[in-house]
N, C-alpha and C positions, 0 to 999 in steps of 0.2 A: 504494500500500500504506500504510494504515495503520498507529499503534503508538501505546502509553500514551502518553499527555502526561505530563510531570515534574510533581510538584509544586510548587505556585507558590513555594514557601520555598527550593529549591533550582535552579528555573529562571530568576529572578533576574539579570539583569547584577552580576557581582563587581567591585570595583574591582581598581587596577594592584596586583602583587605588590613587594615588594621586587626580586624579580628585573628585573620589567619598568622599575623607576623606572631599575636600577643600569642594566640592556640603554638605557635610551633618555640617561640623563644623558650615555654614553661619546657617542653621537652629536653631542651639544651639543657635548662638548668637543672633539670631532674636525674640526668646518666651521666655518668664517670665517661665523657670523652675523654680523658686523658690514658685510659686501658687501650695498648696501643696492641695486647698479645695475639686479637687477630690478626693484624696487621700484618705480624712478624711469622705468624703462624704460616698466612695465605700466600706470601712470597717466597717461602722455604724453598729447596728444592729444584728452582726453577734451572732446566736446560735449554730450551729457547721456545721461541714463538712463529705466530705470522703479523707481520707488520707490514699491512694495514690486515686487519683481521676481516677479512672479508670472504668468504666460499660463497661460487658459484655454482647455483641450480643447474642439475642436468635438460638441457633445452629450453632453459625459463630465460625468462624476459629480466627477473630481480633475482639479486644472490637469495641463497638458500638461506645466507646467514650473515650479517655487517654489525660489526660491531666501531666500526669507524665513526659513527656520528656520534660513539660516545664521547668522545676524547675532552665534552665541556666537566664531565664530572673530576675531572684534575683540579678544577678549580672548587672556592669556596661554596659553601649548602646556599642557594641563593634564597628567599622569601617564598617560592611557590612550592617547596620541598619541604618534607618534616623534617629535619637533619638526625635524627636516628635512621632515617628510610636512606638518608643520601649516603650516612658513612656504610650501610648495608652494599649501597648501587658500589661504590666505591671497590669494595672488598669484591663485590661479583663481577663487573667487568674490567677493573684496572689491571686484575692478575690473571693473566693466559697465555694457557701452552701448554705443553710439557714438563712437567714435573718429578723427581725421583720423590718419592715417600722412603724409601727405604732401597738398598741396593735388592733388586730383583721386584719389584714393586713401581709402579709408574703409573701416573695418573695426567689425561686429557684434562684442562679444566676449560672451560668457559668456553668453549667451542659448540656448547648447544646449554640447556636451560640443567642439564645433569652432565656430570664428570664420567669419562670411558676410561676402565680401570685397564692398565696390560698388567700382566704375571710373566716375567721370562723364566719359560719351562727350561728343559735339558734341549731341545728342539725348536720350540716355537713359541708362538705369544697364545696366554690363556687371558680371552677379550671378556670382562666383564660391563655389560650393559651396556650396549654399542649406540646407544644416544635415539635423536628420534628420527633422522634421517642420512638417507645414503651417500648424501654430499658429505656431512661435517663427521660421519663417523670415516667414511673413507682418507678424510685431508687429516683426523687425529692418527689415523694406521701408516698414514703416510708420512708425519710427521716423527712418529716414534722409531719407523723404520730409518727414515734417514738418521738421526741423531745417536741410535742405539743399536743399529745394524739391522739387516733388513730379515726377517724371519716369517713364516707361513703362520697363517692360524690355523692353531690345531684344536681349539675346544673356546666358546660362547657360554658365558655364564649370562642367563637373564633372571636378574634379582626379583624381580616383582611384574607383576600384570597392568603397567601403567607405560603407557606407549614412549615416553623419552627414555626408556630403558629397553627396548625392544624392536621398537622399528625401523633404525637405519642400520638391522641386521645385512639387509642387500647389499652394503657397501663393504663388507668385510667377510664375507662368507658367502658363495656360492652356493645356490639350496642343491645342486644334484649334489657336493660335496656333504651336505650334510642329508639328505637321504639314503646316497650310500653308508652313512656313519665313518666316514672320512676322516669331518668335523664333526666332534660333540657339541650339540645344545640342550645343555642344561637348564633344567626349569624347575620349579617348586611345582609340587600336586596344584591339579584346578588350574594351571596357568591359561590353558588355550580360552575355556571357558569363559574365563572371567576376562581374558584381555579384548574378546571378541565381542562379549556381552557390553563391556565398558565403550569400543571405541565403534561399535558396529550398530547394534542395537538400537543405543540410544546418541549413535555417533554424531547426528546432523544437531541436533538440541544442544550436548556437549559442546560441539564443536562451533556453534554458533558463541557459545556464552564463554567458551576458552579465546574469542577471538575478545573480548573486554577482558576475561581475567589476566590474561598474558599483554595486552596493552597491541594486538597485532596492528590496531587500525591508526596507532597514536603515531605521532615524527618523533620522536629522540630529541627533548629541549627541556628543558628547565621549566617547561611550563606543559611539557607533553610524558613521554615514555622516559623513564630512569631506571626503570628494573622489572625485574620479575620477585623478587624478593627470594626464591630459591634458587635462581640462576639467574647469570647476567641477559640472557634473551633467550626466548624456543626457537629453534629452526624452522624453518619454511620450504623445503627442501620435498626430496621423493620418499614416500616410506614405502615400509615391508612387513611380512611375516613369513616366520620361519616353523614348522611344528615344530616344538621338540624331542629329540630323538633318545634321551634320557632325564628322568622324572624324579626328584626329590621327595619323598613321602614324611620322612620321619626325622626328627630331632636325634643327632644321632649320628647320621648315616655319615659315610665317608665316602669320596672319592681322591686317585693317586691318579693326575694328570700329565706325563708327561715328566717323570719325578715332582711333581708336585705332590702334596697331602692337604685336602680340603674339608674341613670336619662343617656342616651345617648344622643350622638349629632352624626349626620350622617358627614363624611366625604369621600366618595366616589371620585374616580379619584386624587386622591393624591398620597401617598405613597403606595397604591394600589386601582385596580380597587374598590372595593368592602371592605371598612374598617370604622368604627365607635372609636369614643373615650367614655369615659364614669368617670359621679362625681356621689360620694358617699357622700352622705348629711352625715351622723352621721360620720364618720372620718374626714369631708373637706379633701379629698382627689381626686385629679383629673388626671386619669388614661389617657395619652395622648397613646396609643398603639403603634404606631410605627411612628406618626407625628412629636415627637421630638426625638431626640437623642442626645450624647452628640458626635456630630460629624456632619459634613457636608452628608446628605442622599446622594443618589442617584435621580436626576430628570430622567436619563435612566441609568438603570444595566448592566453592562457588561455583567452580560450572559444571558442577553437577557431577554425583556419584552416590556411594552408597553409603549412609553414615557409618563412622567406622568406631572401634570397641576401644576408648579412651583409657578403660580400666585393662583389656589386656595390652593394649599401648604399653603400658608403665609395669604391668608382668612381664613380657618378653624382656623386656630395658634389661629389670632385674633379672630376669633367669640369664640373658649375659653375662652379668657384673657375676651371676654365680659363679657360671661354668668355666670363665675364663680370666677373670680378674686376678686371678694371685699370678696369669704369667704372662698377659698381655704388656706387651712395652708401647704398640703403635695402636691407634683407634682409627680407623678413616671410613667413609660412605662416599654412596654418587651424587649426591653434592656440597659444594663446600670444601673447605680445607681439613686436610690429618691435625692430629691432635697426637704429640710425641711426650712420652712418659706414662709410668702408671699411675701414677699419682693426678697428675691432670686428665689421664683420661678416664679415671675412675669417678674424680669431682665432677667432671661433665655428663658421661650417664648419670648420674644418681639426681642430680639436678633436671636432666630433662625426664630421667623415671616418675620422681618429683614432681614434677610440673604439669603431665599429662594426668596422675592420680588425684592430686589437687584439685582440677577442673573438674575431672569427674564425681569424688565426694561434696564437695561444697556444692556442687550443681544438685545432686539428690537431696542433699543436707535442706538447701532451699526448696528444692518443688514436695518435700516433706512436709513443709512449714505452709505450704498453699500458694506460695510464688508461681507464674505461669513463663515461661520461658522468658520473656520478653523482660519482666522485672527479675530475673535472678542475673540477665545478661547485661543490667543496667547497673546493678549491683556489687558485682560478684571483682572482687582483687585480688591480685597476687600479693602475698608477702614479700614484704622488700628484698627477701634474700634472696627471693628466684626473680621479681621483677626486675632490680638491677644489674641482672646478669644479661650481657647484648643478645648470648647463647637462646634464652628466653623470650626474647620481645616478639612481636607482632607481625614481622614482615612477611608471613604471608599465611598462615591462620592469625583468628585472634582471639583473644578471652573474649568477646563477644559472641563471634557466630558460634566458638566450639562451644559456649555454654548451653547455648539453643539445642547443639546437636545430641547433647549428651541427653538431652530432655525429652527429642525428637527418639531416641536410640532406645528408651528404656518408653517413654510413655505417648508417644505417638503424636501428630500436629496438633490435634486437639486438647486444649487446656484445660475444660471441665466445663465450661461457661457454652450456656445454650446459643449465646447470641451467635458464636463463634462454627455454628454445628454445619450452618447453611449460609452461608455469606453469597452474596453476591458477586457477579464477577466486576473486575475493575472497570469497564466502560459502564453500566449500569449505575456501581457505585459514586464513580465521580460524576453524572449527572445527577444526582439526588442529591447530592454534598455541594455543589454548586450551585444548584437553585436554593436550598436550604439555608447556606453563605450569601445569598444574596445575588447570585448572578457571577461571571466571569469575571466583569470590571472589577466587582467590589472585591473577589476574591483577590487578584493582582497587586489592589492600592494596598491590602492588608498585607499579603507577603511582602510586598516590596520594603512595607515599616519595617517587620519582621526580619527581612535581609539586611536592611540599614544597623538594626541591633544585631546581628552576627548572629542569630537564632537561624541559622540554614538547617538543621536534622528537620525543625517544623515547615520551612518555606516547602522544603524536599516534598515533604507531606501531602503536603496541600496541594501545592500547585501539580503534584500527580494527579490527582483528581480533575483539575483544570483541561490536564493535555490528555487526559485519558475519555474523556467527555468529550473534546473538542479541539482534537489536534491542530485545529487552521486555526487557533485562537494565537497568534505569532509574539505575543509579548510575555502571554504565558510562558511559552518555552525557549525564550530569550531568557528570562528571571530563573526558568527553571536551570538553564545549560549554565548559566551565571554559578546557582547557588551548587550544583553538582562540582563544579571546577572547583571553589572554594573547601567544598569539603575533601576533595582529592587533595588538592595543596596540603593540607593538616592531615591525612592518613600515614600514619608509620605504616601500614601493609599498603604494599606494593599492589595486591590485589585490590586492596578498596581503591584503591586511587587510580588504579585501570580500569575499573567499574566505574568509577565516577565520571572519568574525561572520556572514556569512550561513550558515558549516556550523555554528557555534553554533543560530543561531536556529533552522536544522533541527532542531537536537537538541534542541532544548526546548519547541518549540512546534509546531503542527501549519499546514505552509505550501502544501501541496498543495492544487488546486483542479480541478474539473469540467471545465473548456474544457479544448479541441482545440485547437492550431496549425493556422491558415490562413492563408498570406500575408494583408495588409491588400489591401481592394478597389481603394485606388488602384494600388498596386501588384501585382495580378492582372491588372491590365486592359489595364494597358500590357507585361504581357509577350507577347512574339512568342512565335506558337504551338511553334516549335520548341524552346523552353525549358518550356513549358507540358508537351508529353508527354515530357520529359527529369524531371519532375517528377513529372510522373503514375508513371514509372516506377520512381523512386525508393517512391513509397509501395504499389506494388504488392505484397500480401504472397505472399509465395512458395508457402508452404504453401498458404493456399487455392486458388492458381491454378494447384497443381500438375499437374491432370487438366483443365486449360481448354483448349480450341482455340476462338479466337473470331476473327473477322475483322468490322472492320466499313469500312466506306465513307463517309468524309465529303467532304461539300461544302460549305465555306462561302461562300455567295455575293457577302458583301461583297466578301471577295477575290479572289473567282473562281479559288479556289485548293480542289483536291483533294488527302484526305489518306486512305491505309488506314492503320488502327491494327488489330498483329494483337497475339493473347495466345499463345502456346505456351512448351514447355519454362518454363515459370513467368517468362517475359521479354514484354516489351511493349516492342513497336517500332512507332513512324510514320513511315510514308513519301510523302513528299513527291510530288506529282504523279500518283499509283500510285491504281490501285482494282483490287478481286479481283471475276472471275467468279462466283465461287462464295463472295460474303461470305454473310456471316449476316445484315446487313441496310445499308439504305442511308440514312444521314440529311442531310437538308439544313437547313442554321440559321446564323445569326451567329457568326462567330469570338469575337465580346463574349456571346453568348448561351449560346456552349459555355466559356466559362472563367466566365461565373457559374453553368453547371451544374456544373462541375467543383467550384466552392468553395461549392457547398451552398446559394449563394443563390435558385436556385431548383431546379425538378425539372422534370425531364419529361413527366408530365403537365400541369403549370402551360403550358410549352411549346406543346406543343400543342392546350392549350385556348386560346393564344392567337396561335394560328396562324404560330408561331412559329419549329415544329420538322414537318416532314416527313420519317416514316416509310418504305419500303418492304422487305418483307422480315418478318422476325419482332424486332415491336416490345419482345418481353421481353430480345432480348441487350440491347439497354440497360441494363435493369434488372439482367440478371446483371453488366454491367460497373460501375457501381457500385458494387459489392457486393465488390467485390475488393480495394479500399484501404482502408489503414490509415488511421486518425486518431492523429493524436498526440501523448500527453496533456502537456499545455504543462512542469504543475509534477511533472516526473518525480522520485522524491525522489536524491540526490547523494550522501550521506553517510551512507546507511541504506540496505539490500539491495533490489532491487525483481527483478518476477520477467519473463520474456523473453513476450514475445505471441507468443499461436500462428499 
């Protein structure tokens, strides 16, 4: 859906307000800037870089990855920046490259939003979490090779089911290598599942709201994008999947790679569905993957996922600190800097184990007491010990939204309160609140007072209601993109403040585009079919397939594997091994040849003009099945009403 564009005199980036100078000065004065140890921490090690840090997309028009427009954060936190969030951007894009952690231990940093770990085996490099695409993971294998001698990969560790750890496998592994078992790829139990479920399923929704939470649409300035708060930028680049060819089930287990010895510990439903940690006996090195960071996690992500278990958050921390604390010397994860000592690295888990158990008791403590999420999160503070620590702050979960999630985890969206049971949706509600307020104008004069006293969380409020009722009302959402920007300026989390400036830039500019959501090819290709029509089913739209009965019969021959896929009751199911007497028709074709019909890269007549696809039966149920899924328009707009597909 389209709407007026603002005029360019008041569409505008505004500078900070006084408010925002006084909101961000108290932060200054609140943290020990002068704790220089990450500092000294994140520059350790360093063997060299790319200067200007920039990869280029395979066939794209923009790099995969630029990190060159950072270069203003060298200087002073200026007024539109929290300066806790600045000295964070600092730490994540100033330090890049190459890294030693420890002699036989090397780490990529800042070459995508997570760090790509190498291990030099007796042979070869063991790649843990090869970033999120096949440009920047390729130019860190390429980088390690020059500076450390050029070695083959022989074995992929993927730490967890969250796509900057997994999908610019393509650039460092060749999948026939890893089907033959060539290459090992390593994965925790439930990985394919959950990473397919996460990035596929509810890929396009994700993927719309990761373009605000990562700041994709924002320019790199003082008043636009300065971080991601867990890495210095995400890549943009080609992704993949890989299946993989060996499965970690159990806390416990061991693998010998290559003379390597890799002992794991499961930690499932944490920081992701599907995520293990792993120590290395001959460095005393204890590879936390994404359980610790030097920031406050996310217990739920803004763009969207599963709420995740705060309380066994802070039990795996500690079963760590059990298993391996009396001989661990190094700490490191995929992102952020090592932590060198046992001592320091024992104070830093127990503080972030701390931290995450915190949230979650005082969060129950309060919704025990009749708090509804909203006032426990309004509430709710850290003790100075863990709030002063940098390790701790907000830059990209925050004791805000994780309070909600813990509330959300244990007691579901609903608070108790009947008003709350059936609410209205947002376009209905803001016209009833604005006639109520008195009309548009009058709502406007009021927030505008309202913005003048530095009360933006209320102006936010309101004038939602305004542009949610009446998007063409252009002063509304001039005030509105105004008071979003200011509250971005004063966010220490990187992600509020890419939420904020990107619901700004929605409201001033026009950011909606043409394209459909399609998973990327590498990663269509490598999914197993049985996630493939878990997918199909998802975009089946209901309405049209309200009156369908269809049955069809496949066979793909590579696999020599039989599937009926039927349509009824506006539901689509496939069944494994199964064919019906009485399909509608019978097809035979490539498992690879029906998932690039599914993703539009080719059609059915192409098919069987190239003898590719055999028919019997009546060759238009095809064609009617086709015809039943939704496409899904990428840049749906967020912050401005859009209307339900039929």
């Amino acid at each position: 859906m389209s709407h007026p564009l603002l005029p360019p005199e008041i569409a505008a980036p505004k500078p900070a307000t006084d408010h925002t100078i006084a909101a961000n000065a108290e932060i200054r004065d609140l943290l020990p800037f002068d704790d220089l140890r990450s500092f000294e921490n994140a520059q350790r090690g360093l063997i060299a870089t790319i200067d200007p840090l920039t990869i280029e997309r395979d066939g794209g028009r923009r790099p995969a990855y630029d990190l060159s427009k950072l270069d203003f954060l060298e200087g002073d936190c200026p007024d539109t920046v929290n300066p806790s969030l600045w000295r964070q951007a600092q730490l994540n894009a100033l330090h890049t490259g190459l890294y030693e952690v420890t002699d036989g231990i090397y780490q990529v940093r800042s070459f995508d939003i997570a760090n790509m770990t190498l291990i030099r085996g007796q042979s070869g490099w063991i790649v843990i979490d090869p970033l999120t695409s096949s440009e920047t993971s390729r130019a860190a294998l390429d980088l390690a090779n020059k500076h450390l001698g050029s070695r083959e990969v022989i074995a992929v560790i993927h730490t967890h089911s969250h796509a900057d750890h997994f999908a610019g496998v393509l650039g460092v592994v060749d999948p026939a290598d890893a089907a033959s078992g060539n290459v090992a790829v390593i994965a925790p139990e439930h990985f394919v599942d959950e990473s397919l479920n996460e990035n596929v399923l509810a890929g396009n929704a994700m993927g719309r709201r990761a373009t605000y939470m990562y700041g994709n649409l924002l320019e790199p300035s003082p008043t636009g994008f300065v971080t991601t708060g867990l890495g210095a930028a995400l890549s943009m680049g080609t992704t993949g999947f890989i299946v993989p060819n060996d499965t970690i089930k159990e806390t416990g287990e061991t693998r010998t790679i290559d003379g390597i010895e890799i002992e794991f510990q499961m930690t499932p439903g944490t920081e992701a569905p599907a995520e293990f940690v792993f120590y290395l006996p001959q460095f005393k090195a204890l590879c936390m993957s994404e359980i610790t960071s030097h920031h406050l996690h996310n217990v739920y992500t803004l763009r969207g996922a599963q709420v995740r278990d705060a309380l066994a958050w802070s039990e795996q921390i500690n079963e760590s600190i059990d298993r391996y604390g009396d001989e661990l010397e190094i700490q490191f994860a995929c992102h952020h800097w090592p932590i060198w000592g046992r001592e320091e690295a024992l104070s830093y888990l127990r503080s972030q184990r701390d931290l995450y158990k915190y949230i979650h008791d005082q969060t129950l403590r309060l919704a025990n007491h009749g708090f509804n999420p909203d006032e426990i999160a309004e509430q709710l503070r850290l003790p100075e010990s863990l709030d002063r620590n940098f390790s701790n702050r907000g830059y990209y979960g925050t004791l805000h939204h994780n309070a909600r999630a813990v509330y959300v985890k244990y007691l579901g969206f609903f608070d108790g309160n009947p008003a709350n049971i059936h609410r209205l949706p947002p376009t209905e509600v803001g016209a009833r609140y604005v006639k109520f307020m008195g009309g548009e104008a009058a709502v406007v004069d009021q927030a505008r007072a309202s913005f003048e006293e530095g009360d933006y969380r209320w102006v936010a409020e309101v004038l939602n209601h305004v542009v949610m009722s009446n998007p063409e009302y252009l002063d509304a959402r001039a005030l509105l993109a105004d008071t979003f920007e200011q509250l971005g300026y004063q966010a220490e989390s990187a992600v509020w403040r890419n939420f904020y400036l990107c619901g700004a830039l929605e409201l001033r500019h026009e950011t909606q585009s043409t394209t459909s959501f399609t998973p990327s090819e590498g990663t269509a290709l490598g999914i197993p079919l049985d996630n493939l029509f878990t997918a199909m089913s998802v975009r089946l739209n209901g309405v049209q397939a309200a009156d369908v009965k269809l049955k069809l019969n496949f066979h793909f021959h590579d696999l020599a594997q039989d599937y009926l896929l039927s349509i009824d009751n506006a539901v689509l199911h496939a069944f494994k091994d199964q064919s019906a007497s009485d399909a509608d028709a019978a097809l035979t074709l490539s498992s690879l040849d029906f998932k690039r019909l599914m993703m539009g890269i080719t059609d059915g007549m192409t098919l069987l003009g190239e003898d590719k696809l055999k028919i019997a039966g009546d060759a238009g149920a095809l064609m009617s099945l086709t015809t039943l899924f939704d496409q899904f328009e990428r840049r749906y707009p967020i912050v401005t009403p859009r209307t339900l597909p039929g």
